[in-house]
C-alpha positions as CSV (number, residue, x, y, z in Angstrom):
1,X,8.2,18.1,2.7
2,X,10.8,15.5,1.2
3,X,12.5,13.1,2.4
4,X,14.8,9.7,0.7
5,X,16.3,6.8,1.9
6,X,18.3,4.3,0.1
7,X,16.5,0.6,0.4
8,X,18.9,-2.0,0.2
9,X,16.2,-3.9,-2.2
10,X,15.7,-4.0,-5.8
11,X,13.4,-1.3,-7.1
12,X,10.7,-3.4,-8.6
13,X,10.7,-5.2,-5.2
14,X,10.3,-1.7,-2.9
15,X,8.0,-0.5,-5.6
16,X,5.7,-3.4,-5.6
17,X,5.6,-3.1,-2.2
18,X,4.9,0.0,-1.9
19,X,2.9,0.8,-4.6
20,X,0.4,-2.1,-2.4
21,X,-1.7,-0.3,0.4
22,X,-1.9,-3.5,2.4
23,X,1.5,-2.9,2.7
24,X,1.6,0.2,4.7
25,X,0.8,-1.1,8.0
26,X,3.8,-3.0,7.9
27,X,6.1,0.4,7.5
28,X,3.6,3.8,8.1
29,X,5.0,5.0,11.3
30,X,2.0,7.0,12.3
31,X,0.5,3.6,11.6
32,X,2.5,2.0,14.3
33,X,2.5,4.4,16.5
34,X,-1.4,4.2,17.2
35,X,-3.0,1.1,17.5
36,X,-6.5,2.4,17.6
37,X,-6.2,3.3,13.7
38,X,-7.9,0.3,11.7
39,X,-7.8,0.0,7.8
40,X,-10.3,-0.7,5.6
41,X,-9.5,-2.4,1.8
42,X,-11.7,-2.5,-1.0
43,X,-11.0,-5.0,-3.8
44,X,-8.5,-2.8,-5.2
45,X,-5.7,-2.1,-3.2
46,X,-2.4,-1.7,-5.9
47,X,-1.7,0.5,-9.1
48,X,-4.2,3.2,-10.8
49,X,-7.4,3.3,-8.6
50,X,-6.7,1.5,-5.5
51,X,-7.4,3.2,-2.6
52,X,-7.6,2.2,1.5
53,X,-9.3,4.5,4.3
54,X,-8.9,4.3,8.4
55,X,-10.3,5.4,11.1
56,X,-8.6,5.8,14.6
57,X,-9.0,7.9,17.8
58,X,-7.5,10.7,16.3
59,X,-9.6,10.8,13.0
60,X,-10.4,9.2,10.1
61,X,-9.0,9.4,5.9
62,X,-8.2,7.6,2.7
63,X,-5.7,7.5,0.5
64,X,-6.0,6.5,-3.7
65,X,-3.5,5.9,-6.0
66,X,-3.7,8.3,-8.9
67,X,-1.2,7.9,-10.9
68,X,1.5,5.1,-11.5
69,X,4.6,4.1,-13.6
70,X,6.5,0.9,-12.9
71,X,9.1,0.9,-11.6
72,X,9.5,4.5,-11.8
73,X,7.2,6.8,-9.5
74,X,3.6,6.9,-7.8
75,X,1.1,9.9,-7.6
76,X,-1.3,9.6,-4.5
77,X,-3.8,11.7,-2.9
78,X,-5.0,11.8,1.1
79,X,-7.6,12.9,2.9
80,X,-7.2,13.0,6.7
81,X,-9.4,14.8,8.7
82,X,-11.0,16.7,5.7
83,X,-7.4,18.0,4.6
84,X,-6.2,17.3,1.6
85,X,-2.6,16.3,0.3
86,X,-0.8,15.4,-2.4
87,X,2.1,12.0,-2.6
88,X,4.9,11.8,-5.0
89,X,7.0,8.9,-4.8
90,X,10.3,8.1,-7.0
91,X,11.9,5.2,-7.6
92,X,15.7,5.1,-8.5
93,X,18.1,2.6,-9.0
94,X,21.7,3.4,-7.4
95,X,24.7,1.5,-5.0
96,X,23.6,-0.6,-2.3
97,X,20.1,-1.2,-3.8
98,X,16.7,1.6,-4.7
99,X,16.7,5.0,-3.9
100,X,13.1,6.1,-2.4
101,X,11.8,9.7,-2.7
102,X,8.7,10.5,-0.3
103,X,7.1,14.1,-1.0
104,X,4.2,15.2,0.8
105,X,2.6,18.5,0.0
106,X,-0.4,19.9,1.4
107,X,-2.5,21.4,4.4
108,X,-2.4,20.0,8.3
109,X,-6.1,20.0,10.5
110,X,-5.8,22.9,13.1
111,X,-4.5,20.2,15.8
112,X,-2.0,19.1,13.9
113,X,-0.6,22.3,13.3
114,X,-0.8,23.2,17.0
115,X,1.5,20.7,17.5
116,X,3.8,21.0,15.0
117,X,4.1,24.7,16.2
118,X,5.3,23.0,20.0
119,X,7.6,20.5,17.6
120,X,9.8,22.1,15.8
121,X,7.7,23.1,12.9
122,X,5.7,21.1,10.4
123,X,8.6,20.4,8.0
124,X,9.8,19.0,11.6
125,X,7.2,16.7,12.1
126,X,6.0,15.7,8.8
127,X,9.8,15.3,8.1
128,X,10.2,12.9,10.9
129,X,7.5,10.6,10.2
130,X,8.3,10.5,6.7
131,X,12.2,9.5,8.2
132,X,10.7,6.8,10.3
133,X,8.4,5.7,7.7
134,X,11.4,4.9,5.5
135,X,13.4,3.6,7.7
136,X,10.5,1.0,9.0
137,X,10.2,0.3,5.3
138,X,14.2,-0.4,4.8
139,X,13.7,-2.6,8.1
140,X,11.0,-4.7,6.6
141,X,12.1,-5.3,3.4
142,X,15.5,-6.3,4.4
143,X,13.9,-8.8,6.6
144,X,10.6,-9.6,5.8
145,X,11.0,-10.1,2.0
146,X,14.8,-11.8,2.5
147,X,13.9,-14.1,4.9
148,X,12.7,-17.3,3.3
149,X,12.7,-21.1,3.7
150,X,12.2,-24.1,0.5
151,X,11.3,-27.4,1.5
152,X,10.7,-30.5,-0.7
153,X,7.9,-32.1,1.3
154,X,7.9,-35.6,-1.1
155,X,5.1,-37.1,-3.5
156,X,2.2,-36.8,-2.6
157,X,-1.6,-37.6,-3.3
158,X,-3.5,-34.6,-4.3
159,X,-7.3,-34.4,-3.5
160,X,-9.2,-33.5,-6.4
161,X,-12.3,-30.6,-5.9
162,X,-14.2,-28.6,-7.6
163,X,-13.8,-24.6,-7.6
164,X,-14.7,-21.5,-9.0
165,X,-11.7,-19.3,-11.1
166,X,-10.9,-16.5,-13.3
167,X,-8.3,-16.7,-15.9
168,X,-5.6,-14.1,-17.2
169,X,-2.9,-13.5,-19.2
170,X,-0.1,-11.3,-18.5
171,X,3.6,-10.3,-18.7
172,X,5.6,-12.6,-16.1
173,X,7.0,-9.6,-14.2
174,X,2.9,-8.8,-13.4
175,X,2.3,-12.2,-12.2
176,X,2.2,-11.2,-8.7
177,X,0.7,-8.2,-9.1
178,X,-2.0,-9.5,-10.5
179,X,-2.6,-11.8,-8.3
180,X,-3.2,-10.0,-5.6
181,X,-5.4,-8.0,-7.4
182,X,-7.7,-11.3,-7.9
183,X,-7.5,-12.9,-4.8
184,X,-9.2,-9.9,-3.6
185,X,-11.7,-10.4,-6.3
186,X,-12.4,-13.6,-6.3
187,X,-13.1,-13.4,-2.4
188,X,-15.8,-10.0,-2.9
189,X,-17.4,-12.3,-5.2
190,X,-17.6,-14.9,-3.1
191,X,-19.3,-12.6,-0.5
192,X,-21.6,-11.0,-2.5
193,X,-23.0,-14.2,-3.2
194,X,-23.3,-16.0,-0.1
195,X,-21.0,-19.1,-1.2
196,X,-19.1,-20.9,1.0
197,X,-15.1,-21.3,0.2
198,X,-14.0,-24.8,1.0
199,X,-10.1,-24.0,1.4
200,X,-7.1,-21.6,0.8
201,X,-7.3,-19.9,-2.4
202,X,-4.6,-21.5,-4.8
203,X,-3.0,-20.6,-8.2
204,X,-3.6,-23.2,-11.6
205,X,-0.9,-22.3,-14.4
206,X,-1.9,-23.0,-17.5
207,X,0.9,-21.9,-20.0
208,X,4.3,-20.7,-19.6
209,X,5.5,-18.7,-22.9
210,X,8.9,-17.7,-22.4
211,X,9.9,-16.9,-26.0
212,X,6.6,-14.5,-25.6
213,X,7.0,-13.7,-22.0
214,X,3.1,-14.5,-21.4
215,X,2.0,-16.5,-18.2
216,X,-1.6,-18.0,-18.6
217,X,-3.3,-18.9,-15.0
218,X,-6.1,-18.7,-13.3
219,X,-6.8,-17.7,-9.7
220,X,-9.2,-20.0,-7.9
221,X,-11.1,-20.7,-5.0
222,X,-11.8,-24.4,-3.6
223,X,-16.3,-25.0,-3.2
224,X,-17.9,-28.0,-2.3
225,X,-19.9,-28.5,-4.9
226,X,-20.0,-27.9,-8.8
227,X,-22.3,-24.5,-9.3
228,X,-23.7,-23.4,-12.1
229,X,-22.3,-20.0,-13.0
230,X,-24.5,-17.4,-15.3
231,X,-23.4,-16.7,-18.8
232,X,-21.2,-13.4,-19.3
233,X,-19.5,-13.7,-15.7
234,X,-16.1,-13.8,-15.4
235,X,-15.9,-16.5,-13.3
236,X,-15.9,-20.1,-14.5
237,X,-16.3,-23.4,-13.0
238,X,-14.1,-25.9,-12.7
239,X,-12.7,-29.5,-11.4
240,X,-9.6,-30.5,-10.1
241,X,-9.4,-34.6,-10.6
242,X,-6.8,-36.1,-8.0
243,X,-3.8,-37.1,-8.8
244,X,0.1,-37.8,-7.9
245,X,2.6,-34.9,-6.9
246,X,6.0,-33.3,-5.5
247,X,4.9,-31.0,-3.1
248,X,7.3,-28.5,-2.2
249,X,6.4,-25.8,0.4
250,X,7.6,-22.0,0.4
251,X,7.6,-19.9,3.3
252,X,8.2,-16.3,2.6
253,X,7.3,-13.6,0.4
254,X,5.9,-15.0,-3.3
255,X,9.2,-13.4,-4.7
256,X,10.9,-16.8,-4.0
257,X,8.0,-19.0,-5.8
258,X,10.6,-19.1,-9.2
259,X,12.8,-20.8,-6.6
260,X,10.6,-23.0,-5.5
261,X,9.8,-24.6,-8.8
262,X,13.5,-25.2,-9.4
263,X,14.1,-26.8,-6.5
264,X,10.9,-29.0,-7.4
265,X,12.3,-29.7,-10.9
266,X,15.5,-30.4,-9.7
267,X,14.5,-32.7,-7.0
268,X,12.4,-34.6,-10.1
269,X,15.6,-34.6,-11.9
270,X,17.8,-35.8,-9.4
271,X,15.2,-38.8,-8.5
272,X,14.6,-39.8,-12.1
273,X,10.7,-38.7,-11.9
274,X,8.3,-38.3,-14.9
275,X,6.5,-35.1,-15.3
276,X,2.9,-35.2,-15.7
277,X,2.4,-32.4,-18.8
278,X,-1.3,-34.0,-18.7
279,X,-2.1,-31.8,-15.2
280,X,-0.8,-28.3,-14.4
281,X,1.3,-26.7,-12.0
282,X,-0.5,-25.4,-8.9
283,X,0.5,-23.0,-6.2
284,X,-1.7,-23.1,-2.9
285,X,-1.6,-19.8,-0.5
286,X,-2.1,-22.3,2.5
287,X,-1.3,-18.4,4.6
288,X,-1.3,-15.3,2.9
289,X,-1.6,-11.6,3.6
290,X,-5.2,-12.1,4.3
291,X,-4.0,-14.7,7.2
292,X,-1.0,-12.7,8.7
293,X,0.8,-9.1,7.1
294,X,4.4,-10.1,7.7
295,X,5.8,-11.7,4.2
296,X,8.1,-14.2,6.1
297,X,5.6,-16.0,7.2
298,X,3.5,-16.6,4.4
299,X,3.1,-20.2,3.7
300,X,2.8,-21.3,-0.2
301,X,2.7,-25.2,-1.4
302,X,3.7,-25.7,-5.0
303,X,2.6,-28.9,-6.4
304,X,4.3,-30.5,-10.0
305,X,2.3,-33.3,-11.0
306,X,4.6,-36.5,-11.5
307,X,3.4,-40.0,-12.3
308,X,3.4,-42.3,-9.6
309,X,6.9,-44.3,-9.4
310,X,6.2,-47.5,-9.4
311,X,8.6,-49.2,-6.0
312,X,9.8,-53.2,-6.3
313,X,8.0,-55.9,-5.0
314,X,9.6,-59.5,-4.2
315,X,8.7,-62.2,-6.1
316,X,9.6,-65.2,-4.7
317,X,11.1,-68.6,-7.2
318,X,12.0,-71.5,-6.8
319,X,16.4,-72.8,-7.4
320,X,16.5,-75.5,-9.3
321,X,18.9,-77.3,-7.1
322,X,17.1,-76.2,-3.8
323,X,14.0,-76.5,-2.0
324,X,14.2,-73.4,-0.8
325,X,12.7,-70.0,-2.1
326,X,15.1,-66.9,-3.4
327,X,13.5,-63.1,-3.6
328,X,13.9,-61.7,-7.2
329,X,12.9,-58.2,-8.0
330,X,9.9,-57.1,-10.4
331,X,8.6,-53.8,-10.9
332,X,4.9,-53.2,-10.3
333,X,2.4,-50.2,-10.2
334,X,2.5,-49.4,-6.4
335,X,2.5,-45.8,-5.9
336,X,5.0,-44.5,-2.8
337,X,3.5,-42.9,-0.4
């Protein structure tokens, strides 16, 4: 059974978003359809090897991701109610935004094939839901991902912590991706060993290469208190010391987070503030996918460290041909709030 669609979104955008089972409950029409089915995500949930399985009233299944090239098409297999099934997807660019291929190919439990018999046939009904699927997906994405708000909040004082992290390097375009592959992580770990988080996950960025398109951060998770963390793990330990910042606050998909740092840097231009190089950029996902599926209402604060601007202070003086006192202006160290 195939079926395509034209998405009016950029293909790296539908494929990211597809190619993310968390994803599909935003779009899967059979998904929709029956509230009873609930999802189940292990760490991995996007590219090679992530997988997701349900169960609902009408059975249970999984699906994994065998196969994957960006941008350009994803090979998955399903098992639902012990039949198996093959997913092709393909990705091409074309007028009005990406054109999405969906081919399904395999077997249908006996029910299912009863009913397609009543419905038209299973082409019919696979066909249909396939339709539907798409055309949920073309819904969301249009909105969901399009919809977005920047606000420049002001300086700030940022609270210091400490917090456990792991660090990687990647193309920018894998950024994202990436990140949401950690978070995940990061959280199991957290789990498995009984600790305690102490806030919203948030992002440090420790380098910026553009001549070598490499992004150096680290995903991390706010604790309470330092821990000592065994040699050979992956995660590290670390301290955030407070200091000054513009915070500047993102709601909508993470696609808009480059536009959120120009509006910050733009703001700091515009208001003649000085860039703290000495503390790095960080990104907190105050309400992310774990907190709510729909993209639009994802909240993200990016904070740029600045030094504090120092505001003027009267000092008073005396006229020499007056008893009276005049103001004068003089700079001093006093922060704004």
């Amino acid at each position: 059974v195939t079926r395509s669609k034209v998405i009016k979104n950029p293909k790296t955008t539908v494929f990211n978003y597809i190619n993310d089972f968390r994803n599909w409950e935003t779009f899967g029409s059979w998904i929709l359809e029956d509230e009873s089915i609930k999802f189940t995500y292990p760490e991995l949930t996007s590219g090679k090897g992530a997988s997701c399985s349900w169960t609902g009233d009408d059975g249970n299944g999984n699906l994994k991701t065998i196969f994957v090239k960006d941008n350009e098409s994803i090979y998955q297999k399903m098992v639902s109610n012990g039949e198996n099934s093959e997913i092709f997807w393909k990705f091409k660019d074309t007028i009005g935004g990406t054109k999405v291929t969906w081919r399904s190919k395999g077997t249908l439990d006996f029910k299912s094939k009863v009913l397609a018999f009543f419905q038209g046939g299973i082409n019919s009904v696979v066909g249909d839901t396939n339709e539907k699927s798409l055309e949920n997906l073309n819904k969301t994405l249009d909105y969901e991902i399009n919809t977005f708000t920047i606000k420049v909040n002001g300086i700030v004082n940022r609270q210091g912590g400490f917090y456990l992290k792991q660090f990687k390097v990647c193309k920018e375009k894998d950024v994202t991706r990436n990140i949401k592959i950690m978070v995940p992580r990061i959280r199991r770990f957290f789990e498995k060993n009984s600790l305690v988080m102490n806030g919203k996950p948030f992002i440090i960025y420790h380098k910026y290469d553009r001549t070598n398109d490499l992004v150096g951060f680290s995903v991390c998770m706010p604790i309470r208190d330092s821990i000592h963390i065994s040699e050979g793990s992956d995660m590290e330990s670390g301290e955030l010391k407070p200091y000054t910042a513009l915070k500047t606050t993102l709601t909508g998909d993470y696609s808009h987070t480059q536009q959120t740092w120009n509006k910050a840097y733009q703001h700091i231009a515009k208001n003649n503030l000085v860039r703290n190089t000495s503390q790095q950029i960080i990104e907190v996902y105050s309400k992310n996918m774990d907190d709510i599926k729909s993209p639009s209402k994802w909240v993200t604060e990016v904070y740029v460290p600045v030094y504090p601007k120092a505001v003027p202070r009267p000092v008073y003086r005396k006229p020499a041909d007056s008893t009276s006192v005049a103001p004068v202006v003089a700079p001093t160290e006093t922060t704004t709030p």
